[in-house]
matplotlib code that plots the C-alpha trace (Angstrom):
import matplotlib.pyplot as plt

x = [5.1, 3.3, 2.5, 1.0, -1.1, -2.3, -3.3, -5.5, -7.9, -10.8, -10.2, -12.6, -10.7, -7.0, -5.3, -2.0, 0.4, 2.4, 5.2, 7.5, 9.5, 8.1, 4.2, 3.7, 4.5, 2.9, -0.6, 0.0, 0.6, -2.3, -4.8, -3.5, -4.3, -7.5, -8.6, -7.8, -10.4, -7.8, -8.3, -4.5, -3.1, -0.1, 2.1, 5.6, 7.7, 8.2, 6.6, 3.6, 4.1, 5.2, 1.8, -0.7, 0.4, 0.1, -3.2, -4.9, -3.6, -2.5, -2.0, 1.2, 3.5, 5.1, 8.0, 10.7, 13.8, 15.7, 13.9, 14.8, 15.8, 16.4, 16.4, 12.9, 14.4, 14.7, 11.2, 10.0, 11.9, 10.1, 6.9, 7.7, 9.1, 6.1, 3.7, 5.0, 1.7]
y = [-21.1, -20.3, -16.7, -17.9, -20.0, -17.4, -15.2, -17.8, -17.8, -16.4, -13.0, -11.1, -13.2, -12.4, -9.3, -7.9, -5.4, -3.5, -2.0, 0.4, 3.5, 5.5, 6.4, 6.9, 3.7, 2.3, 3.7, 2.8, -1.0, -0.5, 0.4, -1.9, -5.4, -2.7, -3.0, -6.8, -7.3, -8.1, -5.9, -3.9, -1.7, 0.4, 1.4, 3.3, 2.3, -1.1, -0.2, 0.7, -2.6, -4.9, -3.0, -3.9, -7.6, -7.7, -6.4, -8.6, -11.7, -10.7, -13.1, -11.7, -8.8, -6.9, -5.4, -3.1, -4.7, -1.9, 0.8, 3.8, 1.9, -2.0, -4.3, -5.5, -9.3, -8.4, -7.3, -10.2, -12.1, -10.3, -10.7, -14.5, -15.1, -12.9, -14.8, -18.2, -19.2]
z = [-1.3, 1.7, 0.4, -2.4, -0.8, 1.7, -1.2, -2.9, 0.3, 0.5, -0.4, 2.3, 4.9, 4.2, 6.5, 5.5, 7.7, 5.6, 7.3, 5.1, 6.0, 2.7, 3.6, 0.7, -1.1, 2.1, 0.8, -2.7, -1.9, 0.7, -2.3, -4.6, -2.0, -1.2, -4.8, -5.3, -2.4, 0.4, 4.0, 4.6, 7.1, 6.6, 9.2, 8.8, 11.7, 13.6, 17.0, 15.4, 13.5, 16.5, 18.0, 15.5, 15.6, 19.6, 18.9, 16.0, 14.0, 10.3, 7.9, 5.7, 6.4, 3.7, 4.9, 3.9, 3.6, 5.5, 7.4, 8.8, 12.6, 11.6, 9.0, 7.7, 8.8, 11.8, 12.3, 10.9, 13.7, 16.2, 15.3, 14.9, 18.2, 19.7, 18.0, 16.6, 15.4]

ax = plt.figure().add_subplot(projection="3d")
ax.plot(x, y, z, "-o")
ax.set_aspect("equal")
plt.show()
């Protein structure tokens, strides 16, 4: 429920990381949340991913369930224990 509430804010304000092995799915998920009016950055790998995050707060992350070098849980675990807030 917490995604859906995230995605009923302000539109403008909401950032989304998309992290998926396929670039270009990636871009086509990017322009579809770019054409709703959200702000999202694509990224292909989980460094690049774990990177982003260290660098600027993101509201929701999209992730692949299984890319190319771990499961998408287990980035997602990262990224929480990194940044439990």
């Amino acid at each position: 429920m917490k995604f859906l509430k995230i995605l009923h804010q302000d539109k403008k304000d909401l950032k989304a990381l998309i992290v998926d092995g396929d670039g270009a799915r990636a871009t086509a998920l990017t322009e579809v949340l770019l054409n709703c009016g959200y702000t999202a950055t694509p990224v292909e790998d989980t460094m690049s991913a774990q990177m982003l995050v260290d660098s600027e707060p993101f509201d929701v992350m999209l992730v692949q369930e299984k890319l190319s070098s771990e499961l998408g849980v287990d980035v997602v675990k990262s990224v929480r224990a990194s940044h439990p807030d």
